[in-house]
C-alpha positions as CSV (number, residue, x, y, z in Angstrom):
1,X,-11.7,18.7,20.7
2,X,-10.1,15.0,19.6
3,X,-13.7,13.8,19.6
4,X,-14.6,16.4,17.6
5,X,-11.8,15.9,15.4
6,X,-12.8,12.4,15.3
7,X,-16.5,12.9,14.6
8,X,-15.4,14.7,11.5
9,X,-12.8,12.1,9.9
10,X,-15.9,9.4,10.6
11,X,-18.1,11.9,8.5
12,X,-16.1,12.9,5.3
13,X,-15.1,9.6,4.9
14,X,-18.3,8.2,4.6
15,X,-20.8,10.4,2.8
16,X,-19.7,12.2,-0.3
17,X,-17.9,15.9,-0.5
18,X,-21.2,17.3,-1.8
19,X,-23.1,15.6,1.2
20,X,-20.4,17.5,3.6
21,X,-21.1,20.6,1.6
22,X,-24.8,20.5,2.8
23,X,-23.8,19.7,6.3
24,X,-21.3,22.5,6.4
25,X,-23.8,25.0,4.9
26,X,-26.3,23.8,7.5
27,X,-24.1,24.0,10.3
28,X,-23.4,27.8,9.7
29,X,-26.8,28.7,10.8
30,X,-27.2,26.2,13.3
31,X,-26.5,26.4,16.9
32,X,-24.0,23.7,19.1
33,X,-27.4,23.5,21.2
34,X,-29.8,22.5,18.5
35,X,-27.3,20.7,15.8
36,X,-28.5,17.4,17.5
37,X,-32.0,18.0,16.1
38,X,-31.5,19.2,12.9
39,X,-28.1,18.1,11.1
40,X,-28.8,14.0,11.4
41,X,-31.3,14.6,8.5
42,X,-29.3,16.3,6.2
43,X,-27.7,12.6,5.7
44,X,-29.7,9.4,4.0
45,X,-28.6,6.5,6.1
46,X,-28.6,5.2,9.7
47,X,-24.9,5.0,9.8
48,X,-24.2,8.5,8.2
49,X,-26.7,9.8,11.0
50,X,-25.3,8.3,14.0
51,X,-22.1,9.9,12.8
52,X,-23.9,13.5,12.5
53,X,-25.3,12.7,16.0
54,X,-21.9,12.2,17.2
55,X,-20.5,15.1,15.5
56,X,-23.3,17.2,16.9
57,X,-22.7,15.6,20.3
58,X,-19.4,16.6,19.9
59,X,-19.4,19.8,19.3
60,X,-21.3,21.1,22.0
61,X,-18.4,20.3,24.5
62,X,-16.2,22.6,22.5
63,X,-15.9,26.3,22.0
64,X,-15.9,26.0,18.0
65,X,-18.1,28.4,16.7
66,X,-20.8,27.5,13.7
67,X,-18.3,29.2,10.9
68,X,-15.1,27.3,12.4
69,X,-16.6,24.0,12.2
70,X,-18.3,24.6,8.6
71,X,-14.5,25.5,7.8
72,X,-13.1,22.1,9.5
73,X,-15.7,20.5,8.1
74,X,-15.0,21.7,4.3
75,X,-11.1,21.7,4.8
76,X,-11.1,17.7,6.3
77,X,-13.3,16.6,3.1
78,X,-10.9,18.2,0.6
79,X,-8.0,16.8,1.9
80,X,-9.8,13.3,2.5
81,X,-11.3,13.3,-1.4
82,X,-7.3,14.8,-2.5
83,X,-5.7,12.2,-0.3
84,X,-7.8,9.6,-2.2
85,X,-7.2,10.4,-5.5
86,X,-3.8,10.4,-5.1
87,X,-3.5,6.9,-3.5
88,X,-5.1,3.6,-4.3
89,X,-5.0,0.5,-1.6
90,X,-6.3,-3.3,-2.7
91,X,-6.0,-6.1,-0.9
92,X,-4.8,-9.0,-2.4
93,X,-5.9,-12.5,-1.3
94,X,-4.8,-15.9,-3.0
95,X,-6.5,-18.9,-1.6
96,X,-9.4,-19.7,-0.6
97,X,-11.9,-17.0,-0.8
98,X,-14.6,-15.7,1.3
99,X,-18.0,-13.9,0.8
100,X,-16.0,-10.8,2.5
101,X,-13.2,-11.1,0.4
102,X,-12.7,-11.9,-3.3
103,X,-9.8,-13.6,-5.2
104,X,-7.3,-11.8,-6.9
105,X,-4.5,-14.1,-7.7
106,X,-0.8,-12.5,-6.5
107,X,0.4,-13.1,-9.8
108,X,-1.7,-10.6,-11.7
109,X,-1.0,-8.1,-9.0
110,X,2.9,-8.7,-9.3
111,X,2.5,-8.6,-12.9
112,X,0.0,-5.4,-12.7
113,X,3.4,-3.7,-11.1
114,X,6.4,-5.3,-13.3
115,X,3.9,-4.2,-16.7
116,X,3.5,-0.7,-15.2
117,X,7.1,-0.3,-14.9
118,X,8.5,2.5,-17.0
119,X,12.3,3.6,-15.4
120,X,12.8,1.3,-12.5
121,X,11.5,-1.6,-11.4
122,X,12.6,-3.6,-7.7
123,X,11.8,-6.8,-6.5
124,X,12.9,-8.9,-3.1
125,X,12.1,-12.7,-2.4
126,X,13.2,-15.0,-0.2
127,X,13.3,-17.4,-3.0
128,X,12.5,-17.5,-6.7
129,X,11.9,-20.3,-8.8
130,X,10.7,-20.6,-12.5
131,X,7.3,-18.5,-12.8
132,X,7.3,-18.6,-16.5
133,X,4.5,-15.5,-16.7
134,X,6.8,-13.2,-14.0
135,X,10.2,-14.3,-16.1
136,X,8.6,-13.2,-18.9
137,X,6.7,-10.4,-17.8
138,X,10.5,-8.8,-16.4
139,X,12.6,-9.7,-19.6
140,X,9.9,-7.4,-21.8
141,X,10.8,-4.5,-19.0
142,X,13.9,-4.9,-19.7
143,X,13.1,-4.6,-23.2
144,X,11.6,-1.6,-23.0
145,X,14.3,0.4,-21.3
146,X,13.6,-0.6,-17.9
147,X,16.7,-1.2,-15.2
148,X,15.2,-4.1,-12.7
149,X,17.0,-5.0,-9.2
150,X,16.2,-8.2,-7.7
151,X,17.1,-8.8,-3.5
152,X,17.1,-12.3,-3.1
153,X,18.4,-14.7,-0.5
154,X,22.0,-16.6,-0.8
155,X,22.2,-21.0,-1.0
156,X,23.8,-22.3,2.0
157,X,26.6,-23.1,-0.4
158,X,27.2,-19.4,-0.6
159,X,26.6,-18.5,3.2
160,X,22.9,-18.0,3.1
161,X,19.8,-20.7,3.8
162,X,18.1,-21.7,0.9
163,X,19.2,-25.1,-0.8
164,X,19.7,-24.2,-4.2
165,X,21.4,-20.8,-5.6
166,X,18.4,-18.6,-6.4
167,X,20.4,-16.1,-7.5
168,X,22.3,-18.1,-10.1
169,X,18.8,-19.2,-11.7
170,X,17.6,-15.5,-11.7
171,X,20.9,-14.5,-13.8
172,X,20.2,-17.3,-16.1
173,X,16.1,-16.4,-16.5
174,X,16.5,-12.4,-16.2
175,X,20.3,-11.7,-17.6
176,X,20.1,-7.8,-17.6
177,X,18.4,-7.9,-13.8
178,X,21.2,-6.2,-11.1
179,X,21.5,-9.0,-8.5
180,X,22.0,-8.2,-4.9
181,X,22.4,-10.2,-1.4
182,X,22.6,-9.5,2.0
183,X,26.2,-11.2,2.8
184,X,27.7,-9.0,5.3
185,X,25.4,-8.6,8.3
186,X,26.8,-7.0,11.3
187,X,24.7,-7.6,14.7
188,X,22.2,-7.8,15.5
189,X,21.0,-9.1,11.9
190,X,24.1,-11.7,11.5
191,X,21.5,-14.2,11.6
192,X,19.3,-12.9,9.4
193,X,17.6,-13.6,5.8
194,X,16.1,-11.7,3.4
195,X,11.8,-12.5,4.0
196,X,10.7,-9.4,2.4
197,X,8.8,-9.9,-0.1
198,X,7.9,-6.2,-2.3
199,X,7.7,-4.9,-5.6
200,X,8.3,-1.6,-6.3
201,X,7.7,0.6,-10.2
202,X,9.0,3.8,-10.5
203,X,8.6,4.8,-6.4
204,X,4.7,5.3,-7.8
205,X,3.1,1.5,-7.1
206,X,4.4,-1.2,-5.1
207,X,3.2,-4.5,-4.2
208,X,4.0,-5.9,-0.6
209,X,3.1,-9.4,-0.2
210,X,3.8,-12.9,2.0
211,X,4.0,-14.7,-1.9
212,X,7.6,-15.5,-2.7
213,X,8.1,-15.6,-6.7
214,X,7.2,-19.6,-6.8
215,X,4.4,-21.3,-8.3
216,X,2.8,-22.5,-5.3
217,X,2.9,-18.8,-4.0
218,X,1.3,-17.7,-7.0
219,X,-1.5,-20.1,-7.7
220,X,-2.0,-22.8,-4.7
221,X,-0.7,-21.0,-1.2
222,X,-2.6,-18.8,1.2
223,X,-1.1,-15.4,0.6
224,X,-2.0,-12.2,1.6
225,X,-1.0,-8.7,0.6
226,X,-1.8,-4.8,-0.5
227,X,-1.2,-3.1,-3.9
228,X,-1.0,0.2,-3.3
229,X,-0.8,2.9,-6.1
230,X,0.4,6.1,-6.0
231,X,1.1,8.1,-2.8
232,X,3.9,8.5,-0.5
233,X,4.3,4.8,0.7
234,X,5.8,3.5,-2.7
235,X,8.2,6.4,-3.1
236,X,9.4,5.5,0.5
237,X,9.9,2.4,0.0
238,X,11.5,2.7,-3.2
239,X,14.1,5.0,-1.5
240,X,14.4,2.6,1.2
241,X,15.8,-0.1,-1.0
242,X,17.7,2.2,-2.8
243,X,19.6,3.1,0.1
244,X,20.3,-0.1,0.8
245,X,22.3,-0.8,-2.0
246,X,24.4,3.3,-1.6
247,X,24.9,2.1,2.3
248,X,26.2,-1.4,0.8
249,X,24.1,-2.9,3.4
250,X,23.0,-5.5,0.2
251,X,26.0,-6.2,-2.4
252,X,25.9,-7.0,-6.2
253,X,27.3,-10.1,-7.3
Protein backbone atom coordinates (compact mmCIF):
# COMPACT_ATOMS: atom_id res chain seq x y z
CA UNK A 1 0.00 0.00 0.00
CA UNK A 2 3.03 2.72 0.85
CA UNK A 3 3.97 2.32 -2.75
CA UNK A 4 0.82 2.94 -3.83
CA UNK A 5 0.47 5.73 -1.66
CA UNK A 6 3.73 6.83 -3.04
CA UNK A 7 2.89 6.40 -6.72
CA UNK A 8 0.05 8.82 -6.16
CA UNK A 9 1.88 11.78 -4.24
CA UNK A 10 4.58 11.41 -7.38
CA UNK A 11 1.45 11.82 -9.72
CA UNK A 12 -0.59 14.82 -8.37
CA UNK A 13 2.30 16.69 -7.91
CA UNK A 14 3.38 16.61 -11.17
CA UNK A 15 0.62 16.80 -13.74
CA UNK A 16 -2.18 19.25 -13.19
CA UNK A 17 -5.67 18.46 -11.05
CA UNK A 18 -7.55 18.30 -14.36
CA UNK A 19 -4.80 15.78 -15.74
CA UNK A 20 -5.66 13.65 -12.39
CA UNK A 21 -9.27 14.13 -13.22
CA UNK A 22 -8.79 12.17 -16.53
CA UNK A 23 -6.65 9.54 -14.84
CA UNK A 24 -9.24 9.05 -12.10
CA UNK A 25 -12.15 8.85 -14.61
CA UNK A 26 -10.07 6.31 -16.53
CA UNK A 27 -9.13 4.30 -13.76
CA UNK A 28 -12.85 3.59 -12.82
CA UNK A 29 -13.40 1.49 -15.71
CA UNK A 30 -10.08 0.02 -15.80
CA UNK A 31 -8.90 -3.06 -14.33
CA UNK A 32 -5.53 -3.43 -11.78
CA UNK A 33 -4.55 -6.14 -14.60
CA UNK A 34 -4.74 -3.88 -17.61
CA UNK A 35 -4.04 -0.16 -16.04
CA UNK A 36 -0.35 -0.87 -17.18
CA UNK A 37 -1.52 -0.71 -20.81
CA UNK A 38 -3.88 1.90 -20.88
CA UNK A 39 -3.48 4.70 -18.08
CA UNK A 40 0.40 5.80 -19.17
CA UNK A 41 -1.31 7.52 -22.17
CA UNK A 42 -3.72 9.53 -20.55
CA UNK A 43 -0.44 11.68 -19.50
CA UNK A 44 1.88 13.89 -22.22
CA UNK A 45 5.33 13.36 -21.02
CA UNK A 46 7.89 10.63 -20.40
CA UNK A 47 8.16 11.51 -16.78
CA UNK A 48 4.38 11.86 -16.05
CA UNK A 49 4.21 8.19 -17.74
CA UNK A 50 6.78 6.45 -15.83
CA UNK A 51 4.85 7.73 -12.86
CA UNK A 52 1.42 6.25 -14.24
CA UNK A 53 3.45 3.06 -14.91
CA UNK A 54 4.42 3.01 -11.46
CA UNK A 55 1.13 3.82 -10.17
CA UNK A 56 -0.31 1.06 -12.28
CA UNK A 57 2.43 -1.23 -11.08
CA UNK A 58 1.48 -0.45 -7.92
CA UNK A 59 -1.71 -1.03 -7.73
CA UNK A 60 -1.94 -4.43 -8.81
CA UNK A 61 -0.19 -5.70 -5.51
CA UNK A 62 -3.08 -4.20 -3.58
CA UNK A 63 -6.67 -4.98 -2.96
CA UNK A 64 -7.90 -1.25 -3.85
CA UNK A 65 -10.64 -1.50 -6.06
CA UNK A 66 -11.05 0.86 -9.39
CA UNK A 67 -13.64 3.30 -7.42
CA UNK A 68 -11.27 3.44 -4.25
CA UNK A 69 -8.31 4.47 -6.13
CA UNK A 70 -10.24 7.05 -8.49
CA UNK A 71 -11.28 8.38 -4.86
CA UNK A 72 -7.50 8.45 -3.50
CA UNK A 73 -6.57 9.67 -6.49
CA UNK A 74 -9.16 12.83 -6.60
CA UNK A 75 -8.89 13.27 -2.68
CA UNK A 76 -4.59 13.42 -2.74
CA UNK A 77 -4.89 16.17 -5.79
CA UNK A 78 -7.26 18.41 -3.81
CA UNK A 79 -5.37 18.50 -0.83
CA UNK A 80 -1.99 18.79 -2.90
CA UNK A 81 -3.51 21.92 -5.21
CA UNK A 82 -5.20 23.29 -1.39
CA UNK A 83 -1.91 22.71 0.40
CA UNK A 84 -0.28 24.81 -2.38
CA UNK A 85 -2.25 27.67 -2.43
CA UNK A 86 -2.05 28.16 0.91
CA UNK A 87 1.81 28.04 1.22
CA UNK A 88 4.51 29.60 -0.95
CA UNK A 89 8.33 28.30 -0.59
CA UNK A 90 11.42 30.36 -2.46
CA UNK A 91 14.76 29.83 -2.14
CA UNK A 92 16.92 32.54 -1.62
CA UNK A 93 20.49 32.57 -2.82
CA UNK A 94 23.04 35.63 -2.53
CA UNK A 95 26.30 35.08 -4.18
CA UNK A 96 27.34 33.75 -6.86
CA UNK A 97 24.76 32.27 -8.98
CA UNK A 98 24.33 29.24 -11.03
CA UNK A 99 22.39 28.17 -14.18
CA UNK A 100 20.21 25.99 -11.59
CA UNK A 101 19.69 28.74 -9.38
CA UNK A 102 19.03 32.48 -9.82
CA UNK A 103 19.96 35.50 -7.61
CA UNK A 104 17.67 37.01 -5.38
CA UNK A 105 19.58 39.24 -3.03
CA UNK A 106 18.62 38.51 0.92
CA UNK A 107 17.90 42.00 1.35
CA UNK A 108 14.86 42.23 -0.84
CA UNK A 109 13.62 39.06 0.69
CA UNK A 110 14.06 40.57 4.33
CA UNK A 111 12.61 43.63 3.13
CA UNK A 112 9.68 41.71 1.18
CA UNK A 113 8.83 40.42 4.97
CA UNK A 114 9.49 43.78 7.22
CA UNK A 115 7.16 45.76 4.14
CA UNK A 116 4.42 43.05 4.57
CA UNK A 117 4.25 43.54 8.08
CA UNK A 118 0.91 44.81 9.33
CA UNK A 119 0.55 43.86 13.45
CA UNK A 120 3.82 42.29 14.33
CA UNK A 121 6.90 41.95 13.02
CA UNK A 122 10.20 39.65 14.66
CA UNK A 123 13.54 39.51 13.82
CA UNK A 124 16.81 37.52 15.44
CA UNK A 125 20.56 38.10 14.34
CA UNK A 126 23.59 37.21 15.64
CA UNK A 127 24.72 40.71 14.83
CA UNK A 128 23.38 43.82 13.24
CA UNK A 129 25.20 46.55 11.85
CA UNK A 130 23.99 49.74 9.88
CA UNK A 131 21.87 48.37 6.74
CA UNK A 132 20.53 51.76 5.94
CA UNK A 133 17.56 50.03 3.51
CA UNK A 134 16.54 47.43 6.55
CA UNK A 135 16.81 50.50 9.31
CA UNK A 136 14.64 52.23 7.19
CA UNK A 137 12.51 49.79 5.91
CA UNK A 138 11.61 48.84 10.10
CA UNK A 139 11.29 52.55 11.32
CA UNK A 140 8.26 53.00 8.54
CA UNK A 141 6.65 49.68 10.28
CA UNK A 142 6.77 51.24 13.06
CA UNK A 143 5.20 54.07 11.61
CA UNK A 144 2.41 52.43 10.48
CA UNK A 145 1.34 50.81 13.69
CA UNK A 146 3.51 47.99 13.70
CA UNK A 147 5.12 46.55 17.28
CA UNK A 148 8.72 45.01 16.00
CA UNK A 149 10.98 42.63 18.45
CA UNK A 150 14.49 42.24 17.65
CA UNK A 151 16.65 38.94 19.35
CA UNK A 152 20.10 39.85 19.12
CA UNK A 153 23.32 38.69 20.63
CA UNK A 154 24.96 40.61 23.88
CA UNK A 155 28.96 42.36 23.54
CA UNK A 156 31.32 40.58 25.62
CA UNK A 157 31.21 43.73 27.71
CA UNK A 158 27.75 42.68 28.62
CA UNK A 159 28.36 38.82 28.99
CA UNK A 160 27.76 37.80 25.41
CA UNK A 161 30.46 37.40 22.28
CA UNK A 162 30.30 39.92 19.87
CA UNK A 163 32.78 43.02 20.19
CA UNK A 164 30.63 45.84 19.99
CA UNK A 165 26.98 46.29 21.72
CA UNK A 166 24.63 45.42 18.93
CA UNK A 167 21.97 46.03 20.89
CA UNK A 168 22.81 49.55 21.89
CA UNK A 169 23.19 50.52 18.00
CA UNK A 170 19.76 48.83 17.25
CA UNK A 171 18.10 51.16 20.17
CA UNK A 172 19.75 54.11 18.67
CA UNK A 173 18.70 53.07 14.69
CA UNK A 174 15.07 51.51 15.61
CA UNK A 175 14.03 53.43 19.02
CA UNK A 176 10.40 51.95 19.22
CA UNK A 177 11.93 48.17 18.42
CA UNK A 178 11.44 45.78 21.94
CA UNK A 179 15.02 44.60 22.48
CA UNK A 180 15.70 41.17 23.88
CA UNK A 181 18.91 38.87 24.86
CA UNK A 182 19.46 35.64 25.89
CA UNK A 183 21.50 36.41 29.37
CA UNK A 184 20.42 33.74 31.59
CA UNK A 185 21.16 30.39 30.10
CA UNK A 186 20.83 27.43 32.29
CA UNK A 187 22.61 24.06 30.89
CA UNK A 188 23.10 22.79 28.66
CA UNK A 189 22.89 26.17 26.59
CA UNK A 190 25.16 28.28 29.17
CA UNK A 191 27.54 28.47 26.43
CA UNK A 192 25.45 29.40 23.95
CA UNK A 193 24.72 32.44 21.42
CA UNK A 194 21.92 33.55 19.67
CA UNK A 195 22.85 32.28 15.54
CA UNK A 196 19.32 32.27 14.48
CA UNK A 197 18.82 34.20 12.03
CA UNK A 198 14.49 34.61 10.99
CA UNK A 199 12.09 37.11 10.26
CA UNK A 200 8.80 36.66 11.06
CA UNK A 201 5.22 39.12 9.90
CA UNK A 202 2.15 38.60 11.41
CA UNK A 203 2.88 34.43 12.01
CA UNK A 204 1.71 34.53 7.96
CA UNK A 205 5.53 34.96 6.19
CA UNK A 206 8.82 34.43 7.62
CA UNK A 207 12.16 34.50 6.28
CA UNK A 208 14.79 31.99 7.64
CA UNK A 209 18.27 32.68 6.49
CA UNK A 210 22.30 32.17 7.23
CA UNK A 211 22.53 36.36 6.42
CA UNK A 212 23.01 38.32 9.57
CA UNK A 213 21.53 42.01 9.19
CA UNK A 214 25.14 43.39 7.83
CA UNK A 215 26.17 44.60 4.60
CA UNK A 216 28.38 41.98 3.64
CA UNK A 217 25.46 39.47 4.37
CA UNK A 218 23.24 41.44 2.34
CA UNK A 219 25.18 42.22 -0.81
CA UNK A 220 28.80 40.43 -0.91
CA UNK A 221 28.46 36.86 1.32
CA UNK A 222 27.35 33.42 0.23
CA UNK A 223 24.04 33.11 1.98
CA UNK A 224 21.37 30.78 1.62
CA UNK A 225 17.82 30.71 2.80
CA UNK A 226 13.79 30.07 2.17
CA UNK A 227 10.86 32.64 2.17
CA UNK A 228 8.10 30.94 2.95
CA UNK A 229 4.51 32.54 2.78
CA UNK A 230 1.58 31.58 4.30
CA UNK A 231 0.99 28.13 5.94
CA UNK A 232 1.56 26.63 9.16
CA UNK A 233 5.49 27.01 9.46
CA UNK A 234 5.39 30.93 10.02
CA UNK A 235 2.63 30.81 12.51
CA UNK A 236 4.84 28.23 14.46
CA UNK A 237 7.53 29.86 14.42
CA UNK A 238 6.04 33.04 15.29
CA UNK A 239 4.59 31.35 18.47
CA UNK A 240 7.88 29.86 19.10
CA UNK A 241 9.50 33.21 19.66
CA UNK A 242 6.79 34.45 21.35
CA UNK A 243 7.10 32.03 23.96
CA UNK A 244 10.30 32.68 24.41
CA UNK A 245 9.89 35.96 25.65
CA UNK A 246 6.29 34.65 28.25
CA UNK A 247 8.91 31.64 29.46
CA UNK A 248 11.58 34.65 29.99
CA UNK A 249 13.93 32.29 28.34
CA UNK A 250 15.11 35.81 26.33
CA UNK A 251 14.83 39.15 28.55
CA UNK A 252 14.11 42.88 27.50
CA UNK A 253 16.60 45.30 28.28
Amino acid sequence: MEELLDAIAALVSLVSPEKVQAVATRVRRTEASKAASTLPSMVGTPVASSVVEQLAAAWQNTNVGSDELASMLLTASHVYTKVASEQSTELVWTGPTTPFVSARRTEQALLQVINSAEQSLFITSFVAYDVSTIVKALNAANERGVAISMLLELSQEHGGSITFDATGKMRMLVPAANLYVWRDKVAPFSDGRVHAKVAVADGRMCFITSANLTGHAMEKNMEAGVLISGGYIPTLLNRHLSALIDMKVVTSI
